[in-house]
mmCIF file of the protein (N, C-alpha, C, O) and its ligand, coordinates in Angstrom:
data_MODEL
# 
_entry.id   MODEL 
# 
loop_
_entity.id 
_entity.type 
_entity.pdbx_number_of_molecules 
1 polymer     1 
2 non-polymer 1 
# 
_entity_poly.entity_id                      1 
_entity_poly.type                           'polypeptide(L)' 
_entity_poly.nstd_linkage                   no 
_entity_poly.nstd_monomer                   no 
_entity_poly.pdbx_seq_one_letter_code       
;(UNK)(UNK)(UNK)(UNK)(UNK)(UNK)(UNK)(UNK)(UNK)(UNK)(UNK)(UNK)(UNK)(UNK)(UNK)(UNK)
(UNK)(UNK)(UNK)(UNK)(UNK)(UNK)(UNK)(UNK)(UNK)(UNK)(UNK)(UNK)(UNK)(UNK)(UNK)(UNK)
(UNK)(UNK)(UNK)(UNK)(UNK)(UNK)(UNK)(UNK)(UNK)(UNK)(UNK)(UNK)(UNK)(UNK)(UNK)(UNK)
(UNK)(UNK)(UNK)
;
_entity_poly.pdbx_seq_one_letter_code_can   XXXXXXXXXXXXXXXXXXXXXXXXXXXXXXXXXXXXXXXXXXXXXXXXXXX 
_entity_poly.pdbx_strand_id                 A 
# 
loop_
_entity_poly_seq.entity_id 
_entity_poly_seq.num 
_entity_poly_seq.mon_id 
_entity_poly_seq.hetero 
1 1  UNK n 
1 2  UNK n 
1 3  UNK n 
1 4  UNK n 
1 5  UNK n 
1 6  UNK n 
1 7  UNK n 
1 8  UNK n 
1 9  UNK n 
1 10 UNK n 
1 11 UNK n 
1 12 UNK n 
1 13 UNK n 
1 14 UNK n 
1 15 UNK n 
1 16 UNK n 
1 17 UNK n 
1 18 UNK n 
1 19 UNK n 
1 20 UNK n 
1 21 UNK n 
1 22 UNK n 
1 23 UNK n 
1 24 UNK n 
1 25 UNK n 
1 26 UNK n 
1 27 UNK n 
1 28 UNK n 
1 29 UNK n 
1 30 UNK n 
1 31 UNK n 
1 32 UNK n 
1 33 UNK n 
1 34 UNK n 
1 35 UNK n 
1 36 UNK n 
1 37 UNK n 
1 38 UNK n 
1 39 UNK n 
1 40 UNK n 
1 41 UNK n 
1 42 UNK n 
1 43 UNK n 
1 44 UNK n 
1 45 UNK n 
1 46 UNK n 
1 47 UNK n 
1 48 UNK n 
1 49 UNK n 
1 50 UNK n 
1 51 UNK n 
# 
loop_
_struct_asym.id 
_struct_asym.entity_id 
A 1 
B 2 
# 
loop_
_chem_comp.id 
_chem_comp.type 
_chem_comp.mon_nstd_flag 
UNK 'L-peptide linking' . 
ZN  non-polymer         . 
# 
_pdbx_entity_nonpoly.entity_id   2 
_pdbx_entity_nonpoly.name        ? 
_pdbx_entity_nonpoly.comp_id     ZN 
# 
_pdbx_nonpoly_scheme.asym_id         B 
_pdbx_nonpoly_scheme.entity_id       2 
_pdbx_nonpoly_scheme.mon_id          ZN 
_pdbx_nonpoly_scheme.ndb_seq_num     1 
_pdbx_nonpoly_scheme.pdb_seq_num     101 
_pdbx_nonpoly_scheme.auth_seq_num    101 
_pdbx_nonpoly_scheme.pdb_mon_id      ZN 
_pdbx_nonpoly_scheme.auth_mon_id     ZN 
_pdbx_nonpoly_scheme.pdb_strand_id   A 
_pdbx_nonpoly_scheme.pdb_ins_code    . 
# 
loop_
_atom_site.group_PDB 
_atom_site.id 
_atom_site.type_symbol 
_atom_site.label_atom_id 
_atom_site.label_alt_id 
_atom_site.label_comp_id 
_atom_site.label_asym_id 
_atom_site.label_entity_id 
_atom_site.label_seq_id 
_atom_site.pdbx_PDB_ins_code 
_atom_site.Cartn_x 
_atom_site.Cartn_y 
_atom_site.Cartn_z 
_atom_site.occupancy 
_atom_site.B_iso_or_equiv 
_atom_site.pdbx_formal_charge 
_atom_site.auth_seq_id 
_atom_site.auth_comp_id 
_atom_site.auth_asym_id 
_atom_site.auth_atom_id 
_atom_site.pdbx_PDB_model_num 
ATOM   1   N  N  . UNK A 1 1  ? 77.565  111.168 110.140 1.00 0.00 ? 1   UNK A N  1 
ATOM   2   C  CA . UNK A 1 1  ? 78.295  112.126 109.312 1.00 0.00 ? 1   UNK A CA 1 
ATOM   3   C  C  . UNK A 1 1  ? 79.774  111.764 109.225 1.00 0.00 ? 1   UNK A C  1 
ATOM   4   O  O  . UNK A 1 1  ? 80.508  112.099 108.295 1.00 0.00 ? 1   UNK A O  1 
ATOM   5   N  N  . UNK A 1 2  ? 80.029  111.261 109.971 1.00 0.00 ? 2   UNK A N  1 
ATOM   6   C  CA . UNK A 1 2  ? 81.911  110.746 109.920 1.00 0.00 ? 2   UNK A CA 1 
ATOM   7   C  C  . UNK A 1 2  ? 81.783  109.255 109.345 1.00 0.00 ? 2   UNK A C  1 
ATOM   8   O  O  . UNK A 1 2  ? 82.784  108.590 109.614 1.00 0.00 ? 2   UNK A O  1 
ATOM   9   N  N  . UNK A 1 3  ? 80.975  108.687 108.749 1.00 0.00 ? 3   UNK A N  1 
ATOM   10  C  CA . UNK A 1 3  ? 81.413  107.694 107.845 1.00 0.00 ? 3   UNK A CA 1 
ATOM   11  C  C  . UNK A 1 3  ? 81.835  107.733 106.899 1.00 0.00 ? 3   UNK A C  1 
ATOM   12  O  O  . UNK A 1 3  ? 81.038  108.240 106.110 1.00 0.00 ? 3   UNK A O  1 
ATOM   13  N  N  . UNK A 1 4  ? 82.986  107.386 106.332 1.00 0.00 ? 4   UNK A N  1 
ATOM   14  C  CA . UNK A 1 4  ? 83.802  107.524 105.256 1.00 0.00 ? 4   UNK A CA 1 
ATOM   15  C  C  . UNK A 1 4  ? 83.855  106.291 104.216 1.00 0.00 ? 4   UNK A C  1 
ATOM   16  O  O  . UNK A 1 4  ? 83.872  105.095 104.507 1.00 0.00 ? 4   UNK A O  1 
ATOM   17  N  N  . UNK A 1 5  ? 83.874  106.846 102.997 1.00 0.00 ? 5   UNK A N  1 
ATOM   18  C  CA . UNK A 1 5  ? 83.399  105.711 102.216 1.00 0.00 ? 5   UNK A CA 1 
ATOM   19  C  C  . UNK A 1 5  ? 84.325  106.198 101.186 1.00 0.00 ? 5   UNK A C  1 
ATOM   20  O  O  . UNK A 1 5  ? 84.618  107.307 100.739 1.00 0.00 ? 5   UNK A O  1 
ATOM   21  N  N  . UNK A 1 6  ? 84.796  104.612 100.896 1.00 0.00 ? 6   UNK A N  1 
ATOM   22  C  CA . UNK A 1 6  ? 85.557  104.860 99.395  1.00 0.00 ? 6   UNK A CA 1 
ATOM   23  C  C  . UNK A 1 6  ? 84.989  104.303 98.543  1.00 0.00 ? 6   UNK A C  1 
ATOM   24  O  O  . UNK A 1 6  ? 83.991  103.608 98.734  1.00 0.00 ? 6   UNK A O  1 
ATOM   25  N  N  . UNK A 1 7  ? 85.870  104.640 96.745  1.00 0.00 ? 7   UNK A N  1 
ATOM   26  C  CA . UNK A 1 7  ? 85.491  104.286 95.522  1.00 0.00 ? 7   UNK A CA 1 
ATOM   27  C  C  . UNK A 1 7  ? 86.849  103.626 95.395  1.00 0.00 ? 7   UNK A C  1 
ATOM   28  O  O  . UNK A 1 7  ? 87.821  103.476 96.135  1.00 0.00 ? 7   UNK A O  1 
ATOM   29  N  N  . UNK A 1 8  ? 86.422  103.195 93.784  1.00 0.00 ? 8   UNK A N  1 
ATOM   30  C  CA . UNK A 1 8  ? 87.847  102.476 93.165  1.00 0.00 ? 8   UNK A CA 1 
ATOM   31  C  C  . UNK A 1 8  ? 87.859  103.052 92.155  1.00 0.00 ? 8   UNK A C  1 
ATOM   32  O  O  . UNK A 1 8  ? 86.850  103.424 91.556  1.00 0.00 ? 8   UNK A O  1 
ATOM   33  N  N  . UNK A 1 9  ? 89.188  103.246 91.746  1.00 0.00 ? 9   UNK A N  1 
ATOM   34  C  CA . UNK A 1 9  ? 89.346  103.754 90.357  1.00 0.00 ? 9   UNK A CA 1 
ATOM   35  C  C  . UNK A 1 9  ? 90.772  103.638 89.942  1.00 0.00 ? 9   UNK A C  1 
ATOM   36  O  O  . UNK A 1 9  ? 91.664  103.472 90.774  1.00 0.00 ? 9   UNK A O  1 
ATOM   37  N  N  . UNK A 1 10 ? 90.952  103.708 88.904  1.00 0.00 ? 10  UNK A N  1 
ATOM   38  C  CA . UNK A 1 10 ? 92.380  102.621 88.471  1.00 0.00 ? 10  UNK A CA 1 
ATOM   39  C  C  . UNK A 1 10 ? 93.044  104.055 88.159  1.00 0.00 ? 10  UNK A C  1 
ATOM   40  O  O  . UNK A 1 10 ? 92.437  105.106 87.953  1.00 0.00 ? 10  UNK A O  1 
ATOM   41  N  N  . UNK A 1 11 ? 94.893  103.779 88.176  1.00 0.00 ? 11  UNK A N  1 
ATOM   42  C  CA . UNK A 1 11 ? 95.387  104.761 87.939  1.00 0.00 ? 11  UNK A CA 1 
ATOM   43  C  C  . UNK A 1 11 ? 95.128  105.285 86.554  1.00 0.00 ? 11  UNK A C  1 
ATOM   44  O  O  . UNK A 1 11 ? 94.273  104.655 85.933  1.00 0.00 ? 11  UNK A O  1 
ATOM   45  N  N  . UNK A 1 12 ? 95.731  106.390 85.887  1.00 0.00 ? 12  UNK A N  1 
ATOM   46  C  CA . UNK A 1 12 ? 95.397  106.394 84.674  1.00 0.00 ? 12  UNK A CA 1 
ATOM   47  C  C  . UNK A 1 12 ? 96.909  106.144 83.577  1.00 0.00 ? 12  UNK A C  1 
ATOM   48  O  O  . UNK A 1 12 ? 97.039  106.289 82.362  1.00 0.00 ? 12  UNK A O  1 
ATOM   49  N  N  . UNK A 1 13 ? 97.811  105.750 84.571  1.00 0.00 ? 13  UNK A N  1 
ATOM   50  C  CA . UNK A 1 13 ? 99.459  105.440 83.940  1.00 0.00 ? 13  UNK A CA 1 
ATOM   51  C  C  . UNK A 1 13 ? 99.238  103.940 83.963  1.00 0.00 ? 13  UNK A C  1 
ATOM   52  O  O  . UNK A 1 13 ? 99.180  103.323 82.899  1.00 0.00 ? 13  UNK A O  1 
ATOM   53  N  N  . UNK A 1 14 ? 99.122  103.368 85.056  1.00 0.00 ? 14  UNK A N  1 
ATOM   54  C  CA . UNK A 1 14 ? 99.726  102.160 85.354  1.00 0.00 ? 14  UNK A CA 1 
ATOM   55  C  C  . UNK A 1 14 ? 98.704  101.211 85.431  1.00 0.00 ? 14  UNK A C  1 
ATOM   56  O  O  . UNK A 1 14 ? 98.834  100.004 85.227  1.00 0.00 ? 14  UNK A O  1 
ATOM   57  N  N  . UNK A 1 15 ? 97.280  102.039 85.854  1.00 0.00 ? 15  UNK A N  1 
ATOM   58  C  CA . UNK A 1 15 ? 96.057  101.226 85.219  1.00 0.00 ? 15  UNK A CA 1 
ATOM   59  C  C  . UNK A 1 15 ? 95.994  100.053 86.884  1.00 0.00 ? 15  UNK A C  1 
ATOM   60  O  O  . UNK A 1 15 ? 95.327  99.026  87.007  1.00 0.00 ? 15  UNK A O  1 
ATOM   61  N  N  . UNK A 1 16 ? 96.830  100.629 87.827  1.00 0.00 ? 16  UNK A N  1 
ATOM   62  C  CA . UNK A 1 16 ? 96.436  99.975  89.105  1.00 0.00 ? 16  UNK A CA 1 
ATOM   63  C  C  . UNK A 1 16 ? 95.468  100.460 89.442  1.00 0.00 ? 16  UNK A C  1 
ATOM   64  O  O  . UNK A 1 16 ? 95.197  101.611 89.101  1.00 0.00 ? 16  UNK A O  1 
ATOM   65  N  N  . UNK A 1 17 ? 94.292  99.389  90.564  1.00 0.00 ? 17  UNK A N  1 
ATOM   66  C  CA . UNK A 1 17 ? 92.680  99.916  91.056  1.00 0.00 ? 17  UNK A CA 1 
ATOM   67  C  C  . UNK A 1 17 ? 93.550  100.298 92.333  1.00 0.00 ? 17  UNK A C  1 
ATOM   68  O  O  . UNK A 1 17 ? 94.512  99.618  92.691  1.00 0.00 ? 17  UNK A O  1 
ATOM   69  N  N  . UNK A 1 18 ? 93.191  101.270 92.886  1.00 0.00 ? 18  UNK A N  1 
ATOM   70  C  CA . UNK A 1 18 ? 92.936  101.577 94.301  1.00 0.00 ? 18  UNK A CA 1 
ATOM   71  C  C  . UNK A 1 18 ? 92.013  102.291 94.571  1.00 0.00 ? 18  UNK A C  1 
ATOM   72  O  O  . UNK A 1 18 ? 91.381  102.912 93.717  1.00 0.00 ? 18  UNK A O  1 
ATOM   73  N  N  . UNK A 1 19 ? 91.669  102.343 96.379  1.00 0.00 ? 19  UNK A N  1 
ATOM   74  C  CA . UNK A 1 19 ? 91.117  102.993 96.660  1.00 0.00 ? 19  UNK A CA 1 
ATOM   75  C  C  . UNK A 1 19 ? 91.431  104.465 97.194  1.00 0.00 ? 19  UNK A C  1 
ATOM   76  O  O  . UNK A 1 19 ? 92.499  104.879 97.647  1.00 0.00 ? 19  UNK A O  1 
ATOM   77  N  N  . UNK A 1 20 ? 89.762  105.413 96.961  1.00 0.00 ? 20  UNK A N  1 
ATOM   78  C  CA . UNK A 1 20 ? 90.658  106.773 97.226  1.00 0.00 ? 20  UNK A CA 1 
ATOM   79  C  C  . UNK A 1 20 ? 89.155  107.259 98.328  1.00 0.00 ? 20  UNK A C  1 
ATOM   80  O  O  . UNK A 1 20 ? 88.039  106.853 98.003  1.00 0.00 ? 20  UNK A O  1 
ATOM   81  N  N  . UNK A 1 21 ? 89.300  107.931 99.294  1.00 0.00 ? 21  UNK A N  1 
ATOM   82  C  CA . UNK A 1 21 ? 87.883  108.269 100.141 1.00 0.00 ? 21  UNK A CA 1 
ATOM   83  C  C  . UNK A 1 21 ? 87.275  109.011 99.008  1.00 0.00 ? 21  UNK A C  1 
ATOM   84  O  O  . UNK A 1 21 ? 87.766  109.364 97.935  1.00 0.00 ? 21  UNK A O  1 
ATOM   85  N  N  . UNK A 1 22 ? 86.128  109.155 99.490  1.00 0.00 ? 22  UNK A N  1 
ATOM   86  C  CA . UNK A 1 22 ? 84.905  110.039 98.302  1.00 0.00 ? 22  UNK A CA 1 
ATOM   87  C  C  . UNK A 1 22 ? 85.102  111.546 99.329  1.00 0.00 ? 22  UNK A C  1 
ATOM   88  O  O  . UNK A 1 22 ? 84.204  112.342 99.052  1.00 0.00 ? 22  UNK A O  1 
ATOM   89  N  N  . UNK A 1 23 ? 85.759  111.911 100.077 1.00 0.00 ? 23  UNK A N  1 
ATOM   90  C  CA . UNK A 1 23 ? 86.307  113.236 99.791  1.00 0.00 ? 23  UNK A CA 1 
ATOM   91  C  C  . UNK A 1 23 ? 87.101  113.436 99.241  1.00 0.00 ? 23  UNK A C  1 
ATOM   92  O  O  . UNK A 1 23 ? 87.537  114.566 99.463  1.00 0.00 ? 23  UNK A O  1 
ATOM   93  N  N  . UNK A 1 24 ? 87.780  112.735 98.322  1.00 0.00 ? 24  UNK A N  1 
ATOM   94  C  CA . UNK A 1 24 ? 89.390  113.526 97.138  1.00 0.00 ? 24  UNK A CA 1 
ATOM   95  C  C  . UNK A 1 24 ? 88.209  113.391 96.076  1.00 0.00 ? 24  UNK A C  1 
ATOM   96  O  O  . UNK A 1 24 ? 88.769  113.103 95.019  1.00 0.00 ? 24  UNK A O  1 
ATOM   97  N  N  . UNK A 1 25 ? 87.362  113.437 95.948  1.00 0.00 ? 25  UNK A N  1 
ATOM   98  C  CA . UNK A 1 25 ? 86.269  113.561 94.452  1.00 0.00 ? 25  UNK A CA 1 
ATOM   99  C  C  . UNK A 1 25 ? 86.905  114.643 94.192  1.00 0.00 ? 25  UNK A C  1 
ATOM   100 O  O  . UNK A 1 25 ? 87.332  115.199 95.204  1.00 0.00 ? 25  UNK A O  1 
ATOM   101 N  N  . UNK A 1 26 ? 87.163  115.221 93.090  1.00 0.00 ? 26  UNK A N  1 
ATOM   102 C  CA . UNK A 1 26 ? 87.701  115.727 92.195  1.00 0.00 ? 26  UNK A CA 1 
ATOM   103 C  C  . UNK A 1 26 ? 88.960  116.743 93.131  1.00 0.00 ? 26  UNK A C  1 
ATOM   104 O  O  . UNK A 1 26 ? 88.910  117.958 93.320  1.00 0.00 ? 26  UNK A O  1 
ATOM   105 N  N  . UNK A 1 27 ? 89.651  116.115 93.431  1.00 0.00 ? 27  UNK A N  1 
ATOM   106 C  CA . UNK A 1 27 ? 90.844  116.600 94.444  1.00 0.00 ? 27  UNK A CA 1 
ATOM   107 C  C  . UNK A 1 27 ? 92.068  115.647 93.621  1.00 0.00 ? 27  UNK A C  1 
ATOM   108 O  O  . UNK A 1 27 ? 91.914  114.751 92.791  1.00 0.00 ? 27  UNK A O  1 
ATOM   109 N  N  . UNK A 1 28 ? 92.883  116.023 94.001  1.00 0.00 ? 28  UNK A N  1 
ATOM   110 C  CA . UNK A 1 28 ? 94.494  115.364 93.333  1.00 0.00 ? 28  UNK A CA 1 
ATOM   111 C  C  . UNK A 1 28 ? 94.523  114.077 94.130  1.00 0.00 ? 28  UNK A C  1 
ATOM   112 O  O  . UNK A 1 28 ? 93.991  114.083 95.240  1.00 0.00 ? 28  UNK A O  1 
ATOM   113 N  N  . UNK A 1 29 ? 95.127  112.911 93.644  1.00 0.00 ? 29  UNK A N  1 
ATOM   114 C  CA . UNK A 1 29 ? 95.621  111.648 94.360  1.00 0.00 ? 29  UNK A CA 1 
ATOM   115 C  C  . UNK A 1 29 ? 96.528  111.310 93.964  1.00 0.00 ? 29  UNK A C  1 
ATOM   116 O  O  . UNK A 1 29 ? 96.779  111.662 92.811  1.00 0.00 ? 29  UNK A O  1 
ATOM   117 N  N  . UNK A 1 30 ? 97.578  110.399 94.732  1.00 0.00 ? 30  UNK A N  1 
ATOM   118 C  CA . UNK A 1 30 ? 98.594  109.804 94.290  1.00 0.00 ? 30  UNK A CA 1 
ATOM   119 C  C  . UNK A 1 30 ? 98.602  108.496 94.417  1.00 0.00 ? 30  UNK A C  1 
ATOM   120 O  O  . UNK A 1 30 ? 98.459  107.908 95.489  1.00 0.00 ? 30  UNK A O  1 
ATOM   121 N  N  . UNK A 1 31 ? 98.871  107.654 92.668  1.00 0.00 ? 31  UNK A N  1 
ATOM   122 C  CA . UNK A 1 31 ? 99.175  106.634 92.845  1.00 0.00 ? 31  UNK A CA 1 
ATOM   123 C  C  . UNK A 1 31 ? 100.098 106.163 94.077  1.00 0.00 ? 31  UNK A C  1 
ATOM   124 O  O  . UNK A 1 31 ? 100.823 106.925 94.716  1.00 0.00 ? 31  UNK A O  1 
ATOM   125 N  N  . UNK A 1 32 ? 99.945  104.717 94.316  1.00 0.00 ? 32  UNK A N  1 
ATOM   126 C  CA . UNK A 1 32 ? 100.727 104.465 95.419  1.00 0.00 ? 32  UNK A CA 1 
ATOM   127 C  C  . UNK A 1 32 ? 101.774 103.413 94.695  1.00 0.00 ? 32  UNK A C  1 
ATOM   128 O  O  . UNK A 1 32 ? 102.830 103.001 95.174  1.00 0.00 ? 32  UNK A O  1 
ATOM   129 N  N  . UNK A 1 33 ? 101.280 103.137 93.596  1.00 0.00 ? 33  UNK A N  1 
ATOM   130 C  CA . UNK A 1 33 ? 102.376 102.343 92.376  1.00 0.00 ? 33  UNK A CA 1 
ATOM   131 C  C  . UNK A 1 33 ? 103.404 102.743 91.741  1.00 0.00 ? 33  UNK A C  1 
ATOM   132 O  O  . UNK A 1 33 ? 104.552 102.302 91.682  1.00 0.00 ? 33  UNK A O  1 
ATOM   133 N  N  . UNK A 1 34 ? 102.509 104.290 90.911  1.00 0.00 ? 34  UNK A N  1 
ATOM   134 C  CA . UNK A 1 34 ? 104.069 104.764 90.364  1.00 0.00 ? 34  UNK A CA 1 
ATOM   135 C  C  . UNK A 1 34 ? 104.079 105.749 90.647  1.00 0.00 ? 34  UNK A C  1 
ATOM   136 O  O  . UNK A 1 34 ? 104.963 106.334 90.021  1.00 0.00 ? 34  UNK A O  1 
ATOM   137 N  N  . UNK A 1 35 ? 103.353 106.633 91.565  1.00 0.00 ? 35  UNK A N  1 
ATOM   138 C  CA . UNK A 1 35 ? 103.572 107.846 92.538  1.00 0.00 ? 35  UNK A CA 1 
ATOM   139 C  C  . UNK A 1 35 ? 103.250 108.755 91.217  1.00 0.00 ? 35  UNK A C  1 
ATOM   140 O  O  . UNK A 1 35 ? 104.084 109.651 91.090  1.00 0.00 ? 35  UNK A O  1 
ATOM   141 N  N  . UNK A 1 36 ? 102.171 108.741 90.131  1.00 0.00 ? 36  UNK A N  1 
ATOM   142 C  CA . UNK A 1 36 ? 101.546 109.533 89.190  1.00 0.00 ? 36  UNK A CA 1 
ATOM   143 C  C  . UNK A 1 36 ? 100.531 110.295 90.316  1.00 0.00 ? 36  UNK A C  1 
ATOM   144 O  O  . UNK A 1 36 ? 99.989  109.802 91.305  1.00 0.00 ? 36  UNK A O  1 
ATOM   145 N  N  . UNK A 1 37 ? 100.482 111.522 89.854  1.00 0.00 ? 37  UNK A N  1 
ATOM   146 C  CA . UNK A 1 37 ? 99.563  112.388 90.244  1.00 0.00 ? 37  UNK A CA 1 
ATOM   147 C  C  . UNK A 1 37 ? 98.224  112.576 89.162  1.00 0.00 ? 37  UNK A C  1 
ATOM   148 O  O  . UNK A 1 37 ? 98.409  112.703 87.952  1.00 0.00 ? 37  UNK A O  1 
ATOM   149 N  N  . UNK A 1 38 ? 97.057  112.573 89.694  1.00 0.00 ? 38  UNK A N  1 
ATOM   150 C  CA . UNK A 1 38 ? 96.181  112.746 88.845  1.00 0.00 ? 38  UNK A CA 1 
ATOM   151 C  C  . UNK A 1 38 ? 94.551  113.500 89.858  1.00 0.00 ? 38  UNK A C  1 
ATOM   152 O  O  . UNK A 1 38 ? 94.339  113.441 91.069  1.00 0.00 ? 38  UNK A O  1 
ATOM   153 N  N  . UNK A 1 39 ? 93.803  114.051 88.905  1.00 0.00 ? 39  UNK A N  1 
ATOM   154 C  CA . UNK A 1 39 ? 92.811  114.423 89.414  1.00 0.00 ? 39  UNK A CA 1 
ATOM   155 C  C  . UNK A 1 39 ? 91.722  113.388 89.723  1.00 0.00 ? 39  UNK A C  1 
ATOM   156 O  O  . UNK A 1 39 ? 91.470  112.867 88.637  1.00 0.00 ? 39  UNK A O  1 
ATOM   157 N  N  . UNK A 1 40 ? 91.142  112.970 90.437  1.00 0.00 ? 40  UNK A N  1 
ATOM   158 C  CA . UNK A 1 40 ? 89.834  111.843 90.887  1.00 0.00 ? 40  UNK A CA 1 
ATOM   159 C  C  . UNK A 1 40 ? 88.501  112.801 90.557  1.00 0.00 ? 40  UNK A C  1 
ATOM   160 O  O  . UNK A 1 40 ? 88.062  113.860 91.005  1.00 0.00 ? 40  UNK A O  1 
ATOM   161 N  N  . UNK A 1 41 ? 88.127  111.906 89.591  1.00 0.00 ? 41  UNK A N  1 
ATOM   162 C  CA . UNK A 1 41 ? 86.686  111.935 88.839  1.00 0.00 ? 41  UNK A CA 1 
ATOM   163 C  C  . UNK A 1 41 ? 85.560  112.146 90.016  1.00 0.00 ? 41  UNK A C  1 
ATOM   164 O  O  . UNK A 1 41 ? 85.357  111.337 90.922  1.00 0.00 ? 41  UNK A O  1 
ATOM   165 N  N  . UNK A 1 42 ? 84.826  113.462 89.818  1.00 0.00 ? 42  UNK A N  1 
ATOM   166 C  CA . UNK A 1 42 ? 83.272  113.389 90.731  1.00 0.00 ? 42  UNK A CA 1 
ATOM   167 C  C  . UNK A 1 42 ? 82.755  112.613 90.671  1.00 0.00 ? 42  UNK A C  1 
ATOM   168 O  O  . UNK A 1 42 ? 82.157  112.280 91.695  1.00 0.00 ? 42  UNK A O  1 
ATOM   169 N  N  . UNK A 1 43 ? 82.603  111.726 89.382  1.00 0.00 ? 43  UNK A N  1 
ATOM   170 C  CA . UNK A 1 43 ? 81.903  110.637 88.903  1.00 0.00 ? 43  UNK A CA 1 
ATOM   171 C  C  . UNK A 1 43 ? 82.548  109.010 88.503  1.00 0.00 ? 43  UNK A C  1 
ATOM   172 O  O  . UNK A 1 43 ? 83.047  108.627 87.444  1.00 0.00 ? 43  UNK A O  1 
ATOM   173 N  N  . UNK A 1 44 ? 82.393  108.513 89.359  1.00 0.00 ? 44  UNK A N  1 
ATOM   174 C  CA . UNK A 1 44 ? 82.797  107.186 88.805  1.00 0.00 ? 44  UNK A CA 1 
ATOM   175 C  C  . UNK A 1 44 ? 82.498  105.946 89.125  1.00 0.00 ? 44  UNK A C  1 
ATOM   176 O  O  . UNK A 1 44 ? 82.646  105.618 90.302  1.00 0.00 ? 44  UNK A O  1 
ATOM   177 N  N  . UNK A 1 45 ? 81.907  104.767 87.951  1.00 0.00 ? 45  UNK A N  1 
ATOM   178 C  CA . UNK A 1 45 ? 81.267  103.880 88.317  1.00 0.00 ? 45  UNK A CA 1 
ATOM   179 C  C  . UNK A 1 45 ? 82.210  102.643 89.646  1.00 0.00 ? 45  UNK A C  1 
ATOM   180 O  O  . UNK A 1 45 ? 83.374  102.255 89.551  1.00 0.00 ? 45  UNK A O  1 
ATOM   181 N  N  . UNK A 1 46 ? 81.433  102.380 90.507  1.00 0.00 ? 46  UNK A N  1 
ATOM   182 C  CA . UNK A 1 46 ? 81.907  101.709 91.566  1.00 0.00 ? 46  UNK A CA 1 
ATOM   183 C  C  . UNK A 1 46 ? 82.125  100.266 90.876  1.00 0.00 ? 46  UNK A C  1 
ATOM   184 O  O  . UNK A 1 46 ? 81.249  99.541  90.403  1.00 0.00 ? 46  UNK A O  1 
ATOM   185 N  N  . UNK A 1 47 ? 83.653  100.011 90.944  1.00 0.00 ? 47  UNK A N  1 
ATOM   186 C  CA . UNK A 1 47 ? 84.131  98.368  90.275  1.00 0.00 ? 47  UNK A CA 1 
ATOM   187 C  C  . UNK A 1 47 ? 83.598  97.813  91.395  1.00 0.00 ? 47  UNK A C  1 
ATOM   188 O  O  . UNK A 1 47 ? 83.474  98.128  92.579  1.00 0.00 ? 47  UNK A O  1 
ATOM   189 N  N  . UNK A 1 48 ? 83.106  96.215  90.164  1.00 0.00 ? 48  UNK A N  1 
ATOM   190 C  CA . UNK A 1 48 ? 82.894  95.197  91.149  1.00 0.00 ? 48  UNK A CA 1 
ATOM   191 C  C  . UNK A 1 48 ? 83.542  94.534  90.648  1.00 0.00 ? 48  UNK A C  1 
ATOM   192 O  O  . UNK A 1 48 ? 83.161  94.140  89.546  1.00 0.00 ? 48  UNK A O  1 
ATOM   193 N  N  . UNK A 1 49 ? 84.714  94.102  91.113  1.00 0.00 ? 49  UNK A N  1 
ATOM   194 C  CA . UNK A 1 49 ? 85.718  93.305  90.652  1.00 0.00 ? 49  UNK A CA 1 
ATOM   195 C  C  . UNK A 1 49 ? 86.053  92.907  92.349  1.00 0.00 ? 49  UNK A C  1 
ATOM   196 O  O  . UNK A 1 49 ? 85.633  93.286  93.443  1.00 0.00 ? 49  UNK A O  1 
ATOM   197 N  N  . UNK A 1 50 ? 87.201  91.782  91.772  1.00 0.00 ? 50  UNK A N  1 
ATOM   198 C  CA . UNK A 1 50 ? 87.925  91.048  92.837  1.00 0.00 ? 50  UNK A CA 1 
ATOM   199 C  C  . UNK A 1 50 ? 88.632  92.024  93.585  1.00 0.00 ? 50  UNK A C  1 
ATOM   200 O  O  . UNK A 1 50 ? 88.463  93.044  92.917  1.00 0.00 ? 50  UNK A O  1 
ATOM   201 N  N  . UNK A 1 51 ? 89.292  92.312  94.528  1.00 0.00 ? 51  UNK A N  1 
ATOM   202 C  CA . UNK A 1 51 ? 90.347  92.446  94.981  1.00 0.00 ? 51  UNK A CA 1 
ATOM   203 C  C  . UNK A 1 51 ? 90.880  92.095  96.557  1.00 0.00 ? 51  UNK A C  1 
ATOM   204 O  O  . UNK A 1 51 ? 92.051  92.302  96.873  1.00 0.00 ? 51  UNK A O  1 
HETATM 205 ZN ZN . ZN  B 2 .  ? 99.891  104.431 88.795  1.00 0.00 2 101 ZN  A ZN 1 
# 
């Protein structure tokens, strides 16, 4: 039960990926780029990209 798992999802200003835990699902996050505030999607497809 205490495994914590993140998603990726890009800002929606600056269009940076980070990661956010899958408890802020639809909770507020802050970019760590341009310090935009935004709501995190319940739903969102897991990038498979580089990083
Ligand atoms: Zn940003």
């Amino acid at each position: 039960m205490s495994q914590l798992r993140f998603f990726e999802y890009a800002c929606p200003y600056c269009q940076a990926r980070q990661r956010f835990p899958e408890l802020a699902r639809g909770k507020r996050g802050r970019c760590s780029v341009c310090q935009a505030v935004f709501v995190l999607p319940k739903e969102v497809p897991i990038a498979t990209g580089t990083l």
